[in-house]
C-alpha positions as CSV (number, residue, x, y, z in Angstrom):
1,X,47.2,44.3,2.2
2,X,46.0,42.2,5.0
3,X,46.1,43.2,8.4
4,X,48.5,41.1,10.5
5,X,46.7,38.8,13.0
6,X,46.5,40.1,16.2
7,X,48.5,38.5,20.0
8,X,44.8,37.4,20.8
9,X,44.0,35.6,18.1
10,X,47.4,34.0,17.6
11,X,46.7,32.8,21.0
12,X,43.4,31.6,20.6
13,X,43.6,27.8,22.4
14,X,42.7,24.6,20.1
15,X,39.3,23.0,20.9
16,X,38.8,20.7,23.6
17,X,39.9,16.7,22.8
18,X,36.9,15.8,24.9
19,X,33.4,17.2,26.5
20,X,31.3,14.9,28.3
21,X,27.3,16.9,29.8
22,X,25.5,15.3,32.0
23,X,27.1,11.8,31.6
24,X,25.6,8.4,33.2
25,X,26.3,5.4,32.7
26,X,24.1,2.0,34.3
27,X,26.2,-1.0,34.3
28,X,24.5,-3.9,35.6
29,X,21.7,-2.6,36.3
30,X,23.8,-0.5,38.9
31,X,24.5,3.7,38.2
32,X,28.1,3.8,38.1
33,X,28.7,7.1,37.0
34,X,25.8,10.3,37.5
35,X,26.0,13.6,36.1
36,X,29.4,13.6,34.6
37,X,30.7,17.3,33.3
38,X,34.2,17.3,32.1
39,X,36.3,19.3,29.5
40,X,39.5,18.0,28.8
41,X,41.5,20.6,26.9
42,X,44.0,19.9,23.6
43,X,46.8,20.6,26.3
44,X,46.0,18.8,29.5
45,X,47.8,16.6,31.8
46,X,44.9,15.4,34.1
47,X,45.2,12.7,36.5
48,X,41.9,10.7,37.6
49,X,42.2,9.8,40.7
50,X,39.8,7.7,43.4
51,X,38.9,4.6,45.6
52,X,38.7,1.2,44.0
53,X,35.7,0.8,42.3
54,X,35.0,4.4,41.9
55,X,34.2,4.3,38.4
56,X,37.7,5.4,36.8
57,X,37.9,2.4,34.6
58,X,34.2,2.7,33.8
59,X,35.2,6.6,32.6
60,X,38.0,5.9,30.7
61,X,36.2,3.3,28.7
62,X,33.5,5.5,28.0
63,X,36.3,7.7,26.2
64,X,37.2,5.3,24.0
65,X,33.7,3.9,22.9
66,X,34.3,0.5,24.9
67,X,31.2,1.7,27.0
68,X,28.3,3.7,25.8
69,X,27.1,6.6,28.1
70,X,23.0,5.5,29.7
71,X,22.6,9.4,29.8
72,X,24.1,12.6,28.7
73,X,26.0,13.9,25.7
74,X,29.8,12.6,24.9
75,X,31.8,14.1,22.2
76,X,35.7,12.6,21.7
77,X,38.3,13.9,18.9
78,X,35.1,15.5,17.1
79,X,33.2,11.9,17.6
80,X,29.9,11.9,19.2
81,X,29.8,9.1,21.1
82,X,26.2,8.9,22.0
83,X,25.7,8.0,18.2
84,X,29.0,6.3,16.9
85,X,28.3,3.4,15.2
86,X,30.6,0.4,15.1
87,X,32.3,0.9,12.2
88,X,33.4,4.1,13.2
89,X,35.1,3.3,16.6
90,X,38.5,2.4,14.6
91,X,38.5,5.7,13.5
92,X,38.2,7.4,16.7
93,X,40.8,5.3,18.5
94,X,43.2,6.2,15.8
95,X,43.2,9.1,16.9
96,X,43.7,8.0,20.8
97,X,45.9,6.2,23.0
98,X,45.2,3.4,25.5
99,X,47.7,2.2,27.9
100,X,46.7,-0.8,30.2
101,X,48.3,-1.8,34.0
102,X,48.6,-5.1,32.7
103,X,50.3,-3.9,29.4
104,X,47.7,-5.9,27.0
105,X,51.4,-7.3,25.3
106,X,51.6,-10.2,22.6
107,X,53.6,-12.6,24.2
108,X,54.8,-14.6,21.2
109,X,55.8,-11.3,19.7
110,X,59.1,-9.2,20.3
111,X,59.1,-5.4,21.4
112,X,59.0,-4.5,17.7
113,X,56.6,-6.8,16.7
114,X,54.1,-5.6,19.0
115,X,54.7,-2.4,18.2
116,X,54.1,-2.7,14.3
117,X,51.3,-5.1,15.0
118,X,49.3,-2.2,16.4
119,X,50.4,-0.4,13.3
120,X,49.2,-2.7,10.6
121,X,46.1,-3.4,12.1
122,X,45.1,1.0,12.3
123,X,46.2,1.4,8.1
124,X,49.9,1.5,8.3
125,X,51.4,-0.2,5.1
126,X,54.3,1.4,3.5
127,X,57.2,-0.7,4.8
128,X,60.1,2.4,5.1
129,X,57.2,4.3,6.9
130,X,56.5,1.8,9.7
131,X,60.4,1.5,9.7
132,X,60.7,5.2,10.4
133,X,57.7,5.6,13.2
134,X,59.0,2.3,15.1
135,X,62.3,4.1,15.2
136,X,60.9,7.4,16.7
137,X,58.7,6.1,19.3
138,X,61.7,3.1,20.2
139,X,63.6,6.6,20.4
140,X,61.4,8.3,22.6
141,X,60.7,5.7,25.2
142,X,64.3,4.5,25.8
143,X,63.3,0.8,24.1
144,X,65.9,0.7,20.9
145,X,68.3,-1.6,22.5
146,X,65.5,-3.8,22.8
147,X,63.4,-4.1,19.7
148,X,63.7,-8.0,19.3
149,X,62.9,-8.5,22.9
150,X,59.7,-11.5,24.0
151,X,57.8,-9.7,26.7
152,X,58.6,-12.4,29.6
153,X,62.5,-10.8,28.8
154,X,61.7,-7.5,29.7
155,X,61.2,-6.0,32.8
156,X,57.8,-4.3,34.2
157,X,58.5,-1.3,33.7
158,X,60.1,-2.5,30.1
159,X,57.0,-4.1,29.1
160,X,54.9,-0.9,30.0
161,X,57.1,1.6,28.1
162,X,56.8,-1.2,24.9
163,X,53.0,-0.7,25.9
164,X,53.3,3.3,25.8
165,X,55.2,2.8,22.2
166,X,52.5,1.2,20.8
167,X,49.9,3.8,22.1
168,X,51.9,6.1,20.1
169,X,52.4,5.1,16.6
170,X,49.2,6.7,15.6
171,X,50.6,10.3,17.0
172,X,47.2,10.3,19.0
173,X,45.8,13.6,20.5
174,X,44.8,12.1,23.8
175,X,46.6,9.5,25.6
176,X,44.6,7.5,28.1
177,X,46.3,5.7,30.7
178,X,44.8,3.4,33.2
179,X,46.8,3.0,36.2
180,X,50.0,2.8,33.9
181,X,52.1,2.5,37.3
182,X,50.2,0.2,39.2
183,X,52.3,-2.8,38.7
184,X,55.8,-1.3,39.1
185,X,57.6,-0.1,42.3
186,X,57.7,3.7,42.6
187,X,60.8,4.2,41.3
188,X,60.1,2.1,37.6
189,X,56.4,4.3,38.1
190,X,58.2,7.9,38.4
191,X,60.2,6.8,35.3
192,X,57.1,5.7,33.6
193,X,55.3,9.2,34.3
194,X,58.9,11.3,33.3
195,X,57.6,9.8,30.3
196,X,54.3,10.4,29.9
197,X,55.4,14.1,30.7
198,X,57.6,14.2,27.9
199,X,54.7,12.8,25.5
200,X,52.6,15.6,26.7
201,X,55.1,18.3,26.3
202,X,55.5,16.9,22.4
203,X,51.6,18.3,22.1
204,X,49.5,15.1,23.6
205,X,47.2,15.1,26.0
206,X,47.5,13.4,28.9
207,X,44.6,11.2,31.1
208,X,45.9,9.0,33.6
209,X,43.7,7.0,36.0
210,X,45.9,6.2,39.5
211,X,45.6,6.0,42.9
212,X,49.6,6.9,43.6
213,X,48.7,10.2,45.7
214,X,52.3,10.8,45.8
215,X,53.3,10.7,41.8
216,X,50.3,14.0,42.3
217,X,52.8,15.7,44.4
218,X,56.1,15.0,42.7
219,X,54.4,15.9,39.4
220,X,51.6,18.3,39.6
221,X,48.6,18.7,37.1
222,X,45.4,19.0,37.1
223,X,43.2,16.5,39.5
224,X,40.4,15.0,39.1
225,X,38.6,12.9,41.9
226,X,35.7,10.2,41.5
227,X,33.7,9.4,44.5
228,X,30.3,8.0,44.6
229,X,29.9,8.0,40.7
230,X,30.4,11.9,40.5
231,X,33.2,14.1,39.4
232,X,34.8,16.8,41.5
233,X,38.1,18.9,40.5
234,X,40.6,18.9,43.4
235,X,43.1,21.8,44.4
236,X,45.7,19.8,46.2
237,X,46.1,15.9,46.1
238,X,43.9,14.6,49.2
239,X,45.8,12.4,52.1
240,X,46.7,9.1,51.5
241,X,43.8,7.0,53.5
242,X,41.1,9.5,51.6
């Protein structure tokens, strides 16, 4: 008879979503980023924060293969992406998702539209299927009444929860959000991250670029700060003018 496993090892933690060593990254001609060393854990709600033009877009991209590191190791989802090749950057961002301040939305297209767009072009095919996941992730961010909605009919906040829909059709294991509030006014933007909370609590995890100090303090997590192209992990959100 086998022994039964053991508190510790039932408890061992799943491996990190992402490990970056020594990033850099040159853009222009310019370093942007020096020096990078980041684990971001299976479970984590992490919030990047910093100054305009601090390299938090430029960091984020790298995630998702949009940039490619000048130095230092990257591994994402169990994709090294030092060495990806093209054809393989579809697979990784299956298994990620992006969400855009600007919401990145098809404008001829309805709520639902966009939605399953995202889904045919990443493999989806089986019609009752498609049906079924639209349905869940209408379900989960509050957007059902308004499936055959254009984007100019929706609100801000509207458009980025039909943004945060589509981000999660594929189920991903890391969301990545780039200053997903930015647009709306605080209160749209603290209904936006009661959102992303409840994402994470279903098992995501959570990145979110932003420069809201105060969403930090209504909603801890772990912080992240960017300043002068290197990376430093923050106890407490820093003052507003910082």
């Amino acid at each position: 008879m086998n022994p039964e496993p053991s508190a510790t090892a039932a408890a061992t933690p799943p491996p990190p979503i992402a490990t970056l060593q020594g990033v850099g990254l040159d853009y222009h001609g310019k370093s942007v980023l020096e020096g990078i060393d980041l684990t971001l854990g299976a479970t984590d709600f992490t919030y990047l924060i910093g100054r305009t033009g601090a390299g938090k877009s430029s960091l984020l991209r790298l995630l998702y293969a949009d940039l490619k590191p000048t130095r230092g190791t990257l591994t994402v989802a169990g994709h090294d992406l030092t060495r990806i090749a093209p054809t393989q950057v579809p697979y990784l961002r299956r298994r990620l998702g992006i969400v855009f301040q600007n919401f990145e939305l098809l404008p001829d297209r309805t709520v639902g539209e966009n939605i399953t767009f995202a889904m045919k072009a990443t493999g989806w095919a089986d019609r009752r299927k498609i049906k079924g996941r639209l349905s869940e992730v209408l379900m989960l961010t509050g957007l059902t009444g308004k499936i055959g909605h254009l984007p100019h009919q929706l609100s801000g906040g509207e458009q980025q929860r039909t943004a945060i829909a589509r981000a999660l059709v594929n189920q991903p294991q890391l969301l990545i959000a780039d200053e997903p509030t930015g647009n709306l006014d605080p209160e749209v933007g603290a209904h936006i991250l009661e959102i992303l909370r409840q994402i994470h609590r279903t098992g995501t995890a959570i990145l979110m670029a932003t420069h809201n100090y105060e969403l930090l303090r209504r909603y801890p997590g772990r912080m992240l700060r960017l300043k002068d192209g290197q990376l430093h992990e923050l106890d407490a959100p820093p003052p507003a003018t910082a």
